[in-house]
GUPAMAR-357057 format. One line per field, with one value per residue: residue in one letter; x, y, z of N, C-alpha, C in turn. Coordinates in steps of 0.1 Angstrom, whole numbers. Example, Ala and Ser with C-alpha at 12.3 -4.5 7.8 and 13.67 -1.06 7.14 Angstrom:
2
tiba	A_S
n.X	132_128
n.Y	-57_-22
n.Z	78_71
ca.X	123_137
ca.Y	-45_-11
ca.Z	78_71
c.X	132_129
c.Y	-33_0
c.Z	78_79
//
This chain:
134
tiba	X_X_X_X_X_X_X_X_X_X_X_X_X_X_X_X_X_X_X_X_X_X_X_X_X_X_X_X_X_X_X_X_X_X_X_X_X_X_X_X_X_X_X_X_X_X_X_X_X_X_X_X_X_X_X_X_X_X_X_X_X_X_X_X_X_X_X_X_X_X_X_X_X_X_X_X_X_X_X_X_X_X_X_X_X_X_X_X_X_X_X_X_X_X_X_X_X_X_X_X_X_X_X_X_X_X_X_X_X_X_X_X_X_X_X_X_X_X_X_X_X_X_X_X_X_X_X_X_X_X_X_X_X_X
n.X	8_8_25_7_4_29_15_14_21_6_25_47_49_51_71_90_97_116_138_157_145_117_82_50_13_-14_-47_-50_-24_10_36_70_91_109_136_120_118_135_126_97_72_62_80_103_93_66_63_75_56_35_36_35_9_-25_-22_-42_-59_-48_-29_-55_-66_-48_-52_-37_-26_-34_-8_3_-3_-5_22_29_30_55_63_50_46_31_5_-17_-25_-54_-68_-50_-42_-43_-73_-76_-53_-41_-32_-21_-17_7_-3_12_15_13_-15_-12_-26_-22_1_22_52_71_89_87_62_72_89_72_56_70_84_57_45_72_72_49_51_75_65_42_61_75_54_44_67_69_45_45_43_61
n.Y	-12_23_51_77_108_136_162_198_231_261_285_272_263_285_295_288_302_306_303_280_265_257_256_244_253_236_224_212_198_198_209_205_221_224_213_213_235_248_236_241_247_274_290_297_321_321_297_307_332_317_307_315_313_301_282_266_277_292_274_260_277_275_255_229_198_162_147_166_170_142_140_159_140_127_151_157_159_158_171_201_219_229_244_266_282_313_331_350_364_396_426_461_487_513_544_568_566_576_565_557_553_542_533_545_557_569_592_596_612_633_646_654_672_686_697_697_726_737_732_745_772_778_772_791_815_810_814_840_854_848_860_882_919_940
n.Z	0_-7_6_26_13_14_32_24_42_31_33_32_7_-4_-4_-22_-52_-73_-99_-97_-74_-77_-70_-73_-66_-81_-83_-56_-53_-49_-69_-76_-101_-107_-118_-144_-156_-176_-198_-202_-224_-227_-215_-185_-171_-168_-151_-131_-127_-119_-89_-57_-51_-57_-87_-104_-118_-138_-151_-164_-176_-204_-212_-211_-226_-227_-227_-214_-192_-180_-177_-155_-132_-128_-113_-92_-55_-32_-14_-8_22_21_37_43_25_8_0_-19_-36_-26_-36_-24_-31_-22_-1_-15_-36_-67_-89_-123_-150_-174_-178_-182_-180_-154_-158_-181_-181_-170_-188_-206_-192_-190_-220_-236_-228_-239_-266_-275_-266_-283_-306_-310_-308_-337_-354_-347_-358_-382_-393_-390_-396_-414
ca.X	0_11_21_-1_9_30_7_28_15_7_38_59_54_55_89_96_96_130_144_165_135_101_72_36_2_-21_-54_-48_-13_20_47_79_87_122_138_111_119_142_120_86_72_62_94_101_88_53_63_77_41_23_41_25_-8_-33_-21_-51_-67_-37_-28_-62_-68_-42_-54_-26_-26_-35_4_12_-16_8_40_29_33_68_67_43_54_27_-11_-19_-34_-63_-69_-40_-45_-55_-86_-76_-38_-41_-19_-24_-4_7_-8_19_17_2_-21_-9_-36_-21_8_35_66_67_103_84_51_77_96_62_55_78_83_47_46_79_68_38_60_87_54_43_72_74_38_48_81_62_34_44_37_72
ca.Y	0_34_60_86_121_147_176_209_243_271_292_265_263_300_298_279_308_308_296_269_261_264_245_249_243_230_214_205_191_204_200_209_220_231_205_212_250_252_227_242_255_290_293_299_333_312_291_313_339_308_309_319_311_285_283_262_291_298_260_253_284_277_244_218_186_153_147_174_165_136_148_167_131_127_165_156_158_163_177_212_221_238_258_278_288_327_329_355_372_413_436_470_500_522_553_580_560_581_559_560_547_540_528_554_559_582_600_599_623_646_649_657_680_704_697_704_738_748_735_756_783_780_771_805_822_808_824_853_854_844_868_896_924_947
ca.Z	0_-8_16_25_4_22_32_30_43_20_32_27_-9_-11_-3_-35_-61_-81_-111_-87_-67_-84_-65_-79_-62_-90_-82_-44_-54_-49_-78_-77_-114_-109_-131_-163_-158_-191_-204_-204_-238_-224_-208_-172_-164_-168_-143_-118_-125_-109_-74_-42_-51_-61_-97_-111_-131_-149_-154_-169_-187_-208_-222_-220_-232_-218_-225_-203_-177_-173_-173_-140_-124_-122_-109_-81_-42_-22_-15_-2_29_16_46_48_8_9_-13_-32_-32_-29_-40_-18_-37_-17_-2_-14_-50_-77_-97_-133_-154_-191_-172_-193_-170_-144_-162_-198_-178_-161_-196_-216_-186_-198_-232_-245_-230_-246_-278_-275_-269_-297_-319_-309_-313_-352_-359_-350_-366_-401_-395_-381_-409_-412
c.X	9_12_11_8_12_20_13_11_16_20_50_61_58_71_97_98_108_132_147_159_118_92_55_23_-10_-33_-54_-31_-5_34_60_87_103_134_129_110_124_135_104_84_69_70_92_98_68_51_63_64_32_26_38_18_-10_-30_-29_-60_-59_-36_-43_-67_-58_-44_-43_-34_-31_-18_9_8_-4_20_40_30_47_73_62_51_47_12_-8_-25_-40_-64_-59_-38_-51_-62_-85_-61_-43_-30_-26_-15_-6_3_-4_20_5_-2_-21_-14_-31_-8_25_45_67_84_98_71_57_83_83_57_59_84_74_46_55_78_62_42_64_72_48_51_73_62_43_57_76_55_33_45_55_66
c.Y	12_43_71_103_128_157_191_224_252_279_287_265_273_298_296_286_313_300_280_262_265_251_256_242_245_222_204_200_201_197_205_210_228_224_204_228_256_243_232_255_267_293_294_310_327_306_298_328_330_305_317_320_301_287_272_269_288_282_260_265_284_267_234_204_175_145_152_167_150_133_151_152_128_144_165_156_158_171_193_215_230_248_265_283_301_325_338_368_385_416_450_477_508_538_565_571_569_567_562_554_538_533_534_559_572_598_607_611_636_651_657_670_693_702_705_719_749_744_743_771_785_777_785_815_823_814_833_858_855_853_877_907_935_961
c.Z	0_3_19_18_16_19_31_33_27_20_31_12_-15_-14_-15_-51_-68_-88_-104_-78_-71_-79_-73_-71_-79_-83_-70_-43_-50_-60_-76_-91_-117_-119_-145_-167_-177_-201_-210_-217_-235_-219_-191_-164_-163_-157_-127_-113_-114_-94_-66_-43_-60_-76_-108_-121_-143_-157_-167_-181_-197_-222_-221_-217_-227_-217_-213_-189_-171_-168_-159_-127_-120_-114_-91_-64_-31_-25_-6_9_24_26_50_32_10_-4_-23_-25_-37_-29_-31_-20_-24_-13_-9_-28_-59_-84_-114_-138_-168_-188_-181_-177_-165_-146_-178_-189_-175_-175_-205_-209_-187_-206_-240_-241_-237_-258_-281_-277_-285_-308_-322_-316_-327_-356_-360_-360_-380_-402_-392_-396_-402_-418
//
């Protein structure tokens, strides 16, 4: 008879989020996916997006294979305690953080800042210059 499946906490797998250590929860499981890193066809910034949280969305939104779906067996290590899973990871920006909506870089706003007024200017300036009656 088979052993029973290690159980790991939720913050233990967090811990697991690097190239050199990449653990994944999937579907109650826990895989450890650190050996199929250079291997996996979306590359490993895919892999390492799905760490510290329940990564069954992403996994299944993606569509793989019943190939893959197997593959994840030699990857296996272990079940999740579900109750220590937050139900939903927040992000909470900071109070003293402007909210930059279009998400344009906060060096390219301050450059446009005072740019378009001295276009405006020197565009000025050129009217005149052309149209000024001697």
């Amino acid at each position: 008879m088979a052993s029973d499946p290690k159980v790991y906490l939720f913050e233990e797998v967090a811990k697991h989020s690097e190239i050199k250590d990449c653990w994944l929860i999937i579907s109650g499981k826990v895989y450890d996916v650190t050996s199929f890193m250079d291997d996996h066809p979306g590359g490993d910034e895919v892999l390492l997006s799905a760490t510290g949280k329940d990564a069954t969305n992403d996994f299944e939104d993606v569509g793989h294979s019943d190939s893959a779906r197997e593959m994840m067996e030699k990857y296996y290590i272990g079940e999740i305690d579900a109750s220590t899973v937050p139900l939903k990871r927040m992000f909470i920006r900071p109070a003293d953080a402007a909210y930059n909506q279009d998400k344009t870089p906060e060096f390219v706003i301050k450059i446009l800042q005072f740019l378009v007024p001295l276009l405006i200017l020197g565009l000025a300036f050129t009217v005149r210059h052309y149209t000024k009656k001697d």
